[in-house]
KOLGUPA-985713 format. One record per atom (N, C-alpha, C, CB): x, y, z. Coordinates in steps of 0.001 Angstrom, whole numbers, padded with zeros to 6 digits, always signed. Glycine has a CB too. Example, Ala and Ser with C-alpha at 12.3 -4.5 7.8 and 13.67 -1.06 7.14 Angstrom:
KOLGUPA-985713
+013190-005690+007800+012300-004500+007800+013200-003300+007800+011308-004473+009046+012850-002250+007080+013670-001060+007140+012900+000030+007870+014084-000598+005725
//
This chain:
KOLGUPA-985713
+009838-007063+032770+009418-007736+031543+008080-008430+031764+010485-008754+031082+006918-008430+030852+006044-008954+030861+006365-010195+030991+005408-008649+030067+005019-011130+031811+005629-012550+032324+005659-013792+030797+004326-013236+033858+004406-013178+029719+004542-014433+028883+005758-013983+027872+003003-014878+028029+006468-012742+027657+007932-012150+027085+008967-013512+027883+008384-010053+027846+008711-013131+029053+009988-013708+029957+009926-014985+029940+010067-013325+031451+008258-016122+029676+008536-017430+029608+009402-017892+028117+007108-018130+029792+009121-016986+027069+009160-017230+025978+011105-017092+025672+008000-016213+025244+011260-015383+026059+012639-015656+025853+013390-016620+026994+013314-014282+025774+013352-017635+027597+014376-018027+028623+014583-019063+028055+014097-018152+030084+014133-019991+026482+015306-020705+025879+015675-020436+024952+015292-021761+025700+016352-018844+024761+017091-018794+023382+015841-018046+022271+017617-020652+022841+016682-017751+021361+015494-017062+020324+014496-017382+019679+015812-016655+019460+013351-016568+019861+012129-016966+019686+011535-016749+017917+011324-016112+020837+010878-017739+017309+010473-017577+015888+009550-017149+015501+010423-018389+015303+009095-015808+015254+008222-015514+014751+007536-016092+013323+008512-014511+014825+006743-015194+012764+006211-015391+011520+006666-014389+010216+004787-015312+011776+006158-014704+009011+006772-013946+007948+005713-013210+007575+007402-014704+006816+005602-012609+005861+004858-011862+005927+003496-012182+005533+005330-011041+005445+002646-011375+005819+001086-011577+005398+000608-010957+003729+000110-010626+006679+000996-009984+003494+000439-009108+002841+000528-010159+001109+001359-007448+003111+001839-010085+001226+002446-010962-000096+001847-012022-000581+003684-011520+000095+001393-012877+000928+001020-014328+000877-000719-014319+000394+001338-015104+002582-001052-013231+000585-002676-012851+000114-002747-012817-000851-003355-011759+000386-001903-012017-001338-001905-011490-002556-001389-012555-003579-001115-010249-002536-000714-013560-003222+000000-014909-004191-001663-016002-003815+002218-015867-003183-002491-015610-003456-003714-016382-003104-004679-015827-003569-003984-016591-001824-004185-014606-004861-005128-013669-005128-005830-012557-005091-005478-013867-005072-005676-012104-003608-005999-010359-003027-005556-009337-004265-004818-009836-001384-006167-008842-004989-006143-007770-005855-005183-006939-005396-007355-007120-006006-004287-006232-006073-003405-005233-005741-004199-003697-005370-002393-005153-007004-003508-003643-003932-004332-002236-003782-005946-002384-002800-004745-001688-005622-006425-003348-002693-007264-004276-001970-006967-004117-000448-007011-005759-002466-007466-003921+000734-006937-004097+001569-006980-005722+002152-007345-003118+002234-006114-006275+002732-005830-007472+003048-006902-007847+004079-004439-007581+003480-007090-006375+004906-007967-007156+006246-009085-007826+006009-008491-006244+007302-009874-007181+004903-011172-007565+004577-011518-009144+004566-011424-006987+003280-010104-009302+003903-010141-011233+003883-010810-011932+005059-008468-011985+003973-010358-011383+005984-010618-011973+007499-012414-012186+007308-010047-010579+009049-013286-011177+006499-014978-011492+006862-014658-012470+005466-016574-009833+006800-014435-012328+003884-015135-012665+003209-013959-013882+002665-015798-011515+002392-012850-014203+003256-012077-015157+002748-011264-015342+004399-011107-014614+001198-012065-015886+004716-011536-016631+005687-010503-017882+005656-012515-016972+006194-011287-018262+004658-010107-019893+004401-008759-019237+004061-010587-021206+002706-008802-018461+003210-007513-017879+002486-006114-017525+003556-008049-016346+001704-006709-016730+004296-006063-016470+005337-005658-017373+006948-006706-015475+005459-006381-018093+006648-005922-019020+007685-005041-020259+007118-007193-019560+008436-005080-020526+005909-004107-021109+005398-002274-020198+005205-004882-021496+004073-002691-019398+005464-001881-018454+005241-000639-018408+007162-003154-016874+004737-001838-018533+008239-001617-018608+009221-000861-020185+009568-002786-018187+009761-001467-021166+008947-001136-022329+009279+000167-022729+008581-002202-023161+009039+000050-022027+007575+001720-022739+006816+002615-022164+007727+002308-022171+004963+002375-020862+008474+003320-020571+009346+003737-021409+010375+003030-019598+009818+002668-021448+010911+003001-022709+011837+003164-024047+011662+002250-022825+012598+003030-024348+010660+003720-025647+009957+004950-025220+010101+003379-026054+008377+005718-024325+009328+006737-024413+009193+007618-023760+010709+006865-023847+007863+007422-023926+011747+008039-023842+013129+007834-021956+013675+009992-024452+012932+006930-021548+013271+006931-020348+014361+006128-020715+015633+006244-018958+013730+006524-020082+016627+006262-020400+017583+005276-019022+018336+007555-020892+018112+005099-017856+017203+004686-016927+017313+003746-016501+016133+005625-016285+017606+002601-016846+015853+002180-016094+014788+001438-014290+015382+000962-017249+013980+000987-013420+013954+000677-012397+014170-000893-012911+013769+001525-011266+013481-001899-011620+012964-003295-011736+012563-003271-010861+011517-004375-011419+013612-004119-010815+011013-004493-010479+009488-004976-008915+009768-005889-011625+008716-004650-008192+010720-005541-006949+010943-004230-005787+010936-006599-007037+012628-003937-005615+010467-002620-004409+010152-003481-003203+009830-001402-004782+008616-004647-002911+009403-005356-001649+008619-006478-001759+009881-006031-001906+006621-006638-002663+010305-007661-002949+011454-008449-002061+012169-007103-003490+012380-007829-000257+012083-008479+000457+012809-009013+001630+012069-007756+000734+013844-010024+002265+012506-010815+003351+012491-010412+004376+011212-010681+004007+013902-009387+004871+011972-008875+005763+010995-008378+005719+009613-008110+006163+011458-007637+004074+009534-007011+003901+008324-008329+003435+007530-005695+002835+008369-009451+002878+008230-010522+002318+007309-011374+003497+007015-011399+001088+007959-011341+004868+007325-012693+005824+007140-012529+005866+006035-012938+007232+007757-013752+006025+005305-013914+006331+004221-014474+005524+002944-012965+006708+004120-014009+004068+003363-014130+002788+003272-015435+001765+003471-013290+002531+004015-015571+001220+002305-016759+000355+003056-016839-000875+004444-017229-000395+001921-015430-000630+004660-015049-001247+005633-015126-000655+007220-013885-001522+005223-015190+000910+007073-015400+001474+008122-016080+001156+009582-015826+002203+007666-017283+000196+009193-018256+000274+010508-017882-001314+010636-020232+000818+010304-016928-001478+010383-016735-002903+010561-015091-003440+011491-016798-003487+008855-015035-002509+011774-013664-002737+012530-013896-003348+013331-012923-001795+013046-014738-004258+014245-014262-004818+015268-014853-005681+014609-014403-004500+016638-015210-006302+013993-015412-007283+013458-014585-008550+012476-016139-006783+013063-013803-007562+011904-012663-007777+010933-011355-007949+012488-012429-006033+009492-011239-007308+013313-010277-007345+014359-010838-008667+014836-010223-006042+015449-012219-009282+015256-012079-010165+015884-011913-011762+015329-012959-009909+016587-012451-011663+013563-012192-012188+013184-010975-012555+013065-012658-012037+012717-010120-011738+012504-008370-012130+012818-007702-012707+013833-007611-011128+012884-008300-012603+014871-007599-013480+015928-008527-014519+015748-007430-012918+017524-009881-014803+015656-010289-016046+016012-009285-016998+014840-012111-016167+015895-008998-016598+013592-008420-017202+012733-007049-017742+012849-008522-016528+011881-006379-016826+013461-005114-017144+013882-004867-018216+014602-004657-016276+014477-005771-018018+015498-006109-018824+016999-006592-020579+016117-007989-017737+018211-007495-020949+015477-007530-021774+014898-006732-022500+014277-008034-021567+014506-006202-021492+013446-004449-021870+012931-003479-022717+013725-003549-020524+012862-003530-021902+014553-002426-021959+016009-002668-023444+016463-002914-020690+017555-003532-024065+016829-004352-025087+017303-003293-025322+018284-004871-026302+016299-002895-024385+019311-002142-024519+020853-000633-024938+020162-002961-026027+022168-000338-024765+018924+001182-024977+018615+001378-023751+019129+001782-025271+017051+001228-022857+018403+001877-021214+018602+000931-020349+018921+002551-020519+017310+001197-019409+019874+000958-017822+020472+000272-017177+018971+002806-016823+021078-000780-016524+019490-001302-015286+018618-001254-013815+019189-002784-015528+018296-000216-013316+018805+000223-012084+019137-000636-011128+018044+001905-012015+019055-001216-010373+018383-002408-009257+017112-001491-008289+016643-003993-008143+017911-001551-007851+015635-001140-006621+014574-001965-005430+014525-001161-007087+013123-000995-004664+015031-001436-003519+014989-000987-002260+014181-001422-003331+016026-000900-001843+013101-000242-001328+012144-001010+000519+011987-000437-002523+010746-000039+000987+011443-000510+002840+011058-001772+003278+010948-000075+003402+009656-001888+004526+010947-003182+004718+010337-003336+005205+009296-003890+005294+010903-001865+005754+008852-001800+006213+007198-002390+007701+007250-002891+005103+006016-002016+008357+008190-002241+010025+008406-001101+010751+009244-003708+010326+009278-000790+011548+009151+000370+012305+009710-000052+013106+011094+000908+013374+008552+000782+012734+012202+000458+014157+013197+001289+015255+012786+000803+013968+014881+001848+015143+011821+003182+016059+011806+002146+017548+011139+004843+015246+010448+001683+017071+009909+000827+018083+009350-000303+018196+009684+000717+018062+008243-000812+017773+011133-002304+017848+011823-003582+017358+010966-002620+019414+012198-002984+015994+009839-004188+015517+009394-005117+014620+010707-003773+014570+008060-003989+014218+011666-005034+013558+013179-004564+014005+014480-004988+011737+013425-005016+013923+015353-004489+014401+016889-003611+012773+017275-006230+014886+018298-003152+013199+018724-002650+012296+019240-003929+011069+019915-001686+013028+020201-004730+012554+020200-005870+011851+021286-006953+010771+020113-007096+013500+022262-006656+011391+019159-007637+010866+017886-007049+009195+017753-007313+011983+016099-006050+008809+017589-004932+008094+017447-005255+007177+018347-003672+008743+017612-005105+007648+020002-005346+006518+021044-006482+005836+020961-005337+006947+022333-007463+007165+020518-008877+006164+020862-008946+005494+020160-010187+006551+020926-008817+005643+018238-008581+004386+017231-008208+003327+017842-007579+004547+016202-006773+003593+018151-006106+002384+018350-007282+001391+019539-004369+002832+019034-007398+002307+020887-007855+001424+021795-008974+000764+021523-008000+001944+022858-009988+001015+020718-010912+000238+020211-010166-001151+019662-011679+001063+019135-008951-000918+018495-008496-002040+017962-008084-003134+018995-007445-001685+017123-007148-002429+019865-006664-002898+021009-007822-004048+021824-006306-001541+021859-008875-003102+022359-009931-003580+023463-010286-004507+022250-011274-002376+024275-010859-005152+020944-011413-005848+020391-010441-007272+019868-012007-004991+019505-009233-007122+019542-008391-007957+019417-008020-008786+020964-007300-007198+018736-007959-007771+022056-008154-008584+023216-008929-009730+023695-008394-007958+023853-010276-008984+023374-011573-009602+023694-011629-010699+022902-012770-008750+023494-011250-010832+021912-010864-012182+021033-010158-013161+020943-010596-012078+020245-009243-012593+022290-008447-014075+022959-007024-013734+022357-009152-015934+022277-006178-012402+021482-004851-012218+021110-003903-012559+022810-004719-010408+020345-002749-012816+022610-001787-013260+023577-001291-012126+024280-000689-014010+022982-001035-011501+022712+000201-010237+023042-000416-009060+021808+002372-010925+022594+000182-008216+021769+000056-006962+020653+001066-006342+019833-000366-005868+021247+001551-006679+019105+002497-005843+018253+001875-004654+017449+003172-006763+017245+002227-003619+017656+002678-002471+017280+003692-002147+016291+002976-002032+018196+003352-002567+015190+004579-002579+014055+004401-001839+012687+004873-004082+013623+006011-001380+012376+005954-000652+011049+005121+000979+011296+005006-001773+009861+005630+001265+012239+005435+002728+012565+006554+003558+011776+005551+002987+014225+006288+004669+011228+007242+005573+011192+007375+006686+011815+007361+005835+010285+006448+007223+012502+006309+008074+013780+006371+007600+014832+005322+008683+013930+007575+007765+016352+007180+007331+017597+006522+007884+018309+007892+007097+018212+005751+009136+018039+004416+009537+018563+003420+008775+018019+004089+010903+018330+003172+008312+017166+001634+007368+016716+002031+005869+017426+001329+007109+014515+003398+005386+017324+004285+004303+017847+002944+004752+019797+006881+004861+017704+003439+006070+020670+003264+005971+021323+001897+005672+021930+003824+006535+021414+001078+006288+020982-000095+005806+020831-000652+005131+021381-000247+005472+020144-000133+004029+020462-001029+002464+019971-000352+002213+021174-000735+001277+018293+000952+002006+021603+001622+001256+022646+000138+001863+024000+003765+001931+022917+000396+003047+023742-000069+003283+025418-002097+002781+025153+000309+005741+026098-002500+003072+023970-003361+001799+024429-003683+000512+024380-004055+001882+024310-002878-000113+023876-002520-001400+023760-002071-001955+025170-001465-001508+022711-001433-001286+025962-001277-001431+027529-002418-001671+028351-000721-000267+028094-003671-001013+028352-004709-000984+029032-005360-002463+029190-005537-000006+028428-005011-003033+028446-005397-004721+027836-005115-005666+028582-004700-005237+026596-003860-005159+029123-002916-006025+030291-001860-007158+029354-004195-007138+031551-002279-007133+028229-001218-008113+027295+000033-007358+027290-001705-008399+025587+001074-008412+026586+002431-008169+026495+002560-006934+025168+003253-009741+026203+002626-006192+025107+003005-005016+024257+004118-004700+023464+003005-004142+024896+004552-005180+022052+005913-005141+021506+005404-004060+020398+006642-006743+020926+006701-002906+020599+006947-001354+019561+008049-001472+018482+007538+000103+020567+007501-001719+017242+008288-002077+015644+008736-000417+015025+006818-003045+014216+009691+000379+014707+009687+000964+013967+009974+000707+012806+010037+001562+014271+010093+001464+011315+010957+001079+010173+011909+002078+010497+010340+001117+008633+013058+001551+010302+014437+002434+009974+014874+002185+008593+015743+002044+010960+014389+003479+007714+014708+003320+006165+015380+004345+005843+013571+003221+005206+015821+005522+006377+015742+006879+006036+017036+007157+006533+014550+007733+006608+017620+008852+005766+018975+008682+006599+019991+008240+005415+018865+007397+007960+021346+008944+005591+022092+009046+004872+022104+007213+004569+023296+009968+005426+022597+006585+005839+022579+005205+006644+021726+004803+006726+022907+005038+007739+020420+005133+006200+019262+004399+006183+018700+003663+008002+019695+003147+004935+019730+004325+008400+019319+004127+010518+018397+004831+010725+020477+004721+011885+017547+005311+010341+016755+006119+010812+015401+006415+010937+017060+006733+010511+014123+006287+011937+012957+006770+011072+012411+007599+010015+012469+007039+011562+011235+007724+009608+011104+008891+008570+011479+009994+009387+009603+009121+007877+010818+010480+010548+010884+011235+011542+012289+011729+011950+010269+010597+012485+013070+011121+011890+014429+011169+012023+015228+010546+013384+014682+012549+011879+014298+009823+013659+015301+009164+014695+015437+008078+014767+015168+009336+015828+017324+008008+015481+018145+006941+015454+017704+005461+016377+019446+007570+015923+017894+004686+016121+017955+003499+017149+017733+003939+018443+019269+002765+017172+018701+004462+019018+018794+005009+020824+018191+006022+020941+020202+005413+021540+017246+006806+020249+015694+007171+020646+014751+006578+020674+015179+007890+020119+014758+005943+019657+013377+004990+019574+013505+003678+020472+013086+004441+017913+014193+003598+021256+014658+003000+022061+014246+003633+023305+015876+002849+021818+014637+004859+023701+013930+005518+024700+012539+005984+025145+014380+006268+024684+012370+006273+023731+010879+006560+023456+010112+005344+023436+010644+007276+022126+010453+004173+023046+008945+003381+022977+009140+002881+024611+008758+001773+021525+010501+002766+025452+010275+002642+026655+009435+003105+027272+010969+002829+027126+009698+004765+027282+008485+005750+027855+007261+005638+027916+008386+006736+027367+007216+005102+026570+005552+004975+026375+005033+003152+026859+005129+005360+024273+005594+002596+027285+005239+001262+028014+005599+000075+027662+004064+001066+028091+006143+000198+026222+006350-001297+025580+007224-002177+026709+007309-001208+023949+006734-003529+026260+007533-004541+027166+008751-005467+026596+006504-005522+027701+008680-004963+024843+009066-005032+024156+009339-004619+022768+008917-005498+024412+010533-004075+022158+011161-002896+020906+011646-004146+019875+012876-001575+021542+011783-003098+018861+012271-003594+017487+011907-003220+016751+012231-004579+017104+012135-003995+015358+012099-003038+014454+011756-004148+013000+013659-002045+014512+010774-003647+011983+010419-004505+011224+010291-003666+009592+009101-005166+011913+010224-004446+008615+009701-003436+006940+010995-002905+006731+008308-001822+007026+010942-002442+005724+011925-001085+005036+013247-001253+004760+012054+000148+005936+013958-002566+005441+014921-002832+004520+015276-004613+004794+016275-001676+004793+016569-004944+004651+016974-006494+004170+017455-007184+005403+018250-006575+002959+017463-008011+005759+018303-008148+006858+019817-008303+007095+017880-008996+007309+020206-008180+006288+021889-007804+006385+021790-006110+007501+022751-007408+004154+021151-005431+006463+020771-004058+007053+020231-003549+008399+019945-003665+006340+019292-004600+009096+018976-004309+010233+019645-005260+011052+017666-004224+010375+021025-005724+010654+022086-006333+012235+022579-004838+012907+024039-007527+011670+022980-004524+012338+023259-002787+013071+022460-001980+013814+023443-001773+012145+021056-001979+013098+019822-001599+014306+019861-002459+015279+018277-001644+013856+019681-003783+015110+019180-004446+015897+020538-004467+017237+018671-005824+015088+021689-004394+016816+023007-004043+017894+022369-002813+018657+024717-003522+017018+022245-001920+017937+021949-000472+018554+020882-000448+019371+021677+000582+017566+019879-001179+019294+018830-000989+020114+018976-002243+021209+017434-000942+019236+019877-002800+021222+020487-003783+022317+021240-003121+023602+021584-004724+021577+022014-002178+022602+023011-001312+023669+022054-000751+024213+024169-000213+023172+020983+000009+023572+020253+001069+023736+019022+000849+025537+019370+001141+022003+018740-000712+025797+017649-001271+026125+018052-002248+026760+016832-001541+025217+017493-002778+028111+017399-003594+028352+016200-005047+028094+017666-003089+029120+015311-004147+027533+013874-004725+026670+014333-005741+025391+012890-003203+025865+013241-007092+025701+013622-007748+024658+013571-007045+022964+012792-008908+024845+014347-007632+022147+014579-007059+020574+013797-007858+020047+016043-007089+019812+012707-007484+019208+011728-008263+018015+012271-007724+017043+010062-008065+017924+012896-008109+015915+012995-008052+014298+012397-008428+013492+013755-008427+013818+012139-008040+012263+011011-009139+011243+012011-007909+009844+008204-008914+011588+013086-008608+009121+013417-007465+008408+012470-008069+006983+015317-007158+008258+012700-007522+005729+011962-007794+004565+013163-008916+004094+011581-006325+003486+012428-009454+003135+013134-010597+002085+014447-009584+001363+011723-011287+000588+014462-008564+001834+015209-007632+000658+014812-006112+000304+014999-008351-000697+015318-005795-000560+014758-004605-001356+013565-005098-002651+016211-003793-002095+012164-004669-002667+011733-005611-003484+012182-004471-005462+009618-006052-002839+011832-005884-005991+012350-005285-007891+011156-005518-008227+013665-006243-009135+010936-004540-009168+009747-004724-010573+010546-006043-011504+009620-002817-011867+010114-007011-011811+010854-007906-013130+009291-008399-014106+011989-009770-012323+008760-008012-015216+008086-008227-015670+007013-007604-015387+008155-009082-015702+006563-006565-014699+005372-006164-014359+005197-006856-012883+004308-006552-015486+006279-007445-012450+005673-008559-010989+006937-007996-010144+005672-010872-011238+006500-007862-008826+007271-007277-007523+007313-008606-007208+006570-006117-006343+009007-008795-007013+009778-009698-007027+011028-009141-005450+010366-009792-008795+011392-010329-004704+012848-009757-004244+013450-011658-004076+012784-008424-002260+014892-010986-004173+015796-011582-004321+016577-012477-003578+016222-010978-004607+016319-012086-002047+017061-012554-001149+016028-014187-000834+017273-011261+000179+017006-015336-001027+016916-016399-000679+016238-016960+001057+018193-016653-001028+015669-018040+001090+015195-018013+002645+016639-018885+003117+013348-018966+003054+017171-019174+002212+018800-020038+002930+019729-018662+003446+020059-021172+001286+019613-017614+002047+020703-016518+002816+019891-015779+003914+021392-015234+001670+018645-015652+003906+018213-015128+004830+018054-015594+006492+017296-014912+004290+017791-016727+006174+018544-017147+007965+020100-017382+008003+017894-018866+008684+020501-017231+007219+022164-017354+007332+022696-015996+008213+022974-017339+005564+021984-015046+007422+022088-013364+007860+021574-013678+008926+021300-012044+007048+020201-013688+009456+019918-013867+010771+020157-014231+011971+019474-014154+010783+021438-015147+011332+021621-015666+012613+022741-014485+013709+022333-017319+012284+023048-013604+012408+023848-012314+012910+022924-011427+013633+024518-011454+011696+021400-011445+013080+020246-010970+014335+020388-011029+015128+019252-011305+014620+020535-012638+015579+020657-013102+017086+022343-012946+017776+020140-014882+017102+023048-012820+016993+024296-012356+017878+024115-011132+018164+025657-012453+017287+023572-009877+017122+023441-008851+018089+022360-008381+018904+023729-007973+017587+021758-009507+019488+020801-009306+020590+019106-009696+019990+020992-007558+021123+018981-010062+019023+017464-010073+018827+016587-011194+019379+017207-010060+017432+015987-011397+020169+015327-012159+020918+013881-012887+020197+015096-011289+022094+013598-012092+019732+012183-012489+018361+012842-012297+017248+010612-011375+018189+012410-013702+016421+013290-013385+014846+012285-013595+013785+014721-014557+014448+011778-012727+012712+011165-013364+011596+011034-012908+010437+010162-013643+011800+009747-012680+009374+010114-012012+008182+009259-010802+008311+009895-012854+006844+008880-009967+007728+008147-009150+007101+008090-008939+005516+008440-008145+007664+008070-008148+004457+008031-008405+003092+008951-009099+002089+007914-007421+002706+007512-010174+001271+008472-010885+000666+008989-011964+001039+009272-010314+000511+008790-012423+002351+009071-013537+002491+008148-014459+003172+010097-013485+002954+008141-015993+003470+007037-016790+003327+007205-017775+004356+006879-017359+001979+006458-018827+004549+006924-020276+005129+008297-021048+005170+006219-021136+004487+008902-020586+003280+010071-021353+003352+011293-020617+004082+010431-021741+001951+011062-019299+004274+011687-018543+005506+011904-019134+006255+011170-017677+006111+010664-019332+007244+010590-019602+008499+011337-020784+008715+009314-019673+008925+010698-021453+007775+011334-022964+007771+013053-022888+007794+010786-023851+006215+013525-022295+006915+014953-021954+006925+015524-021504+008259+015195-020899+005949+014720-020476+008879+015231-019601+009868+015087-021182+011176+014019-017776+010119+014268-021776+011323+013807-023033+012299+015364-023811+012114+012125-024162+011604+014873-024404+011075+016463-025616+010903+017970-024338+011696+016984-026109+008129+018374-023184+011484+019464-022491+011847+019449-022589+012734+019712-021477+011630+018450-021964+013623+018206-021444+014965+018813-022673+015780+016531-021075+015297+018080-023751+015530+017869-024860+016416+019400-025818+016560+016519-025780+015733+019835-025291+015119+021559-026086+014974+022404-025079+015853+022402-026128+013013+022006-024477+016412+022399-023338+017120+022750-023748+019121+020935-022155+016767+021766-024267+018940+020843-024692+020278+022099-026239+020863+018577-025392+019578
//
């Protein structure tokens, strides 16, 4: 186990952060907009965004760079600007953080398929490792790798995200599937379990695509599956259209209530991904700790 994984899990479960995308967008980010951009031309926006997190007790935040690389930006006026937008995101985080909490960097898809040869594998690494080498150089802690639906692109980013020497954590979504256990790709927990081993992570899990009632069962399965710590971040829910406005339902009281079934079946990092906010975290903090 990576050594800052191993300081972190040895009292009990660790609190991540919730989601980003939502919280931009309730601050204004145009629908359809990419979020990263914020990082050059709304800086404040997003670091308020960072700090309520850590107000409200994570002990882990992420960065504003999920689209952050090459590939997902071509085309884009954002293109020649990737390391810039990457380094901005951590310096922001990092500010946020002000030595309360860890800035672990985001590293998210590229929004192209190897399956139908719209990119190579090799195409993939080098993206990523640019993102990788620039979020480093900016002082990130650790690297998450999250919301993959391929564990070949998963392997990717992991294997250059390794070169960095940071702690390395591999997110799939499991949405798919009679049981919804499954990647798009089609595999279960105890592959993707094997597979992001292979490829170096120091740490698995699984984040997006469904509620957290729904991912206590992954998160069991990839316990049995691994001796590697478990990161979770499930969504607020399934989200609803109500009025023209994407809405979900699930409460931040029922949602650490559920969670705390996270942590019985093994999840070592706990937090949100879509749809949910500060008062999450905050919820998930007060549980955890009555726990303790």
């Amino acid at each position: 186990m990576h050594g800052l994984l191993r300081h972190f899990t040895g009292s009990g479960p660790v609190l991540t952060d919730g989601a980003w995308g939502t919280q931009l967008a309730a601050r204004g980010l145009p629908p359809g907009n990419c979020p990263d951009a914020w990082n050059l031309s709304r800086p404040d926006a997003v670091e308020e965004v960072a700090r309520a997190y850590v107000e409200a007790g994570s002990q882990i935040i992420l960065t504003n760079t999920f689209r952050a690389n090459r590939i997902a930006l071509a085309g884009t006026e954002l293109a020649d600007r990737c390391a810039a937008i990457n380094r901005a995101g951590v310096e922001i985080s990092r500010r946020a953080a002000g030595g309360k909490a860890a800035v672990f960097a985001s590293m998210g898809p590229s929004g192209k398929l190897l399956l139908t040869g719209e990119v190579t594998f090799d195409e993939l690494r080098d993206a990523f490792q640019e993102q990788a080498s620039s979020l480093a150089a900016a002082g990130a802690e650790g690297l998450v790798v999250e919301t993959m639906a391929d564990a070949r692109e998963a392997r990717a980013a992991i294997e250059a995200a390794r070169t960095t020497g940071l702690a390395v954590i591999g997110c799939m979504v499991f949405d798919s599937g009679k049981l919804h256990d499954r990647t798009l790709m089609g595999d279960t927990p105890e592959v993707v379990a094997r597979k992001l081993t292979e490829a170096g992570a120091d740490a698995i899990g699984a984040n997006c695509g469904q509620g957290v009632e729904q991912y206590v069962e992954v998160c069991g399965r990839l316990r049995d599956a691994t001796d590697l710590p478990i990161w979770i971040k499930p969504n607020a829910g399934l989200p609803e259209i109500v009025d023209g406005e994407v809405r979900y339902r699930t409460t931040p009281a029922d949602f650490a209530a559920a969670a705390e079934r996270l942590v019985d079946a093994g999840a070592n990092f706990v937090g949100g991904c879509c749809g949910t906010n500060p008062e999450f975290v905050a919820a998930l903090r007060s549980r955890l700790h009555a726990r303790q």
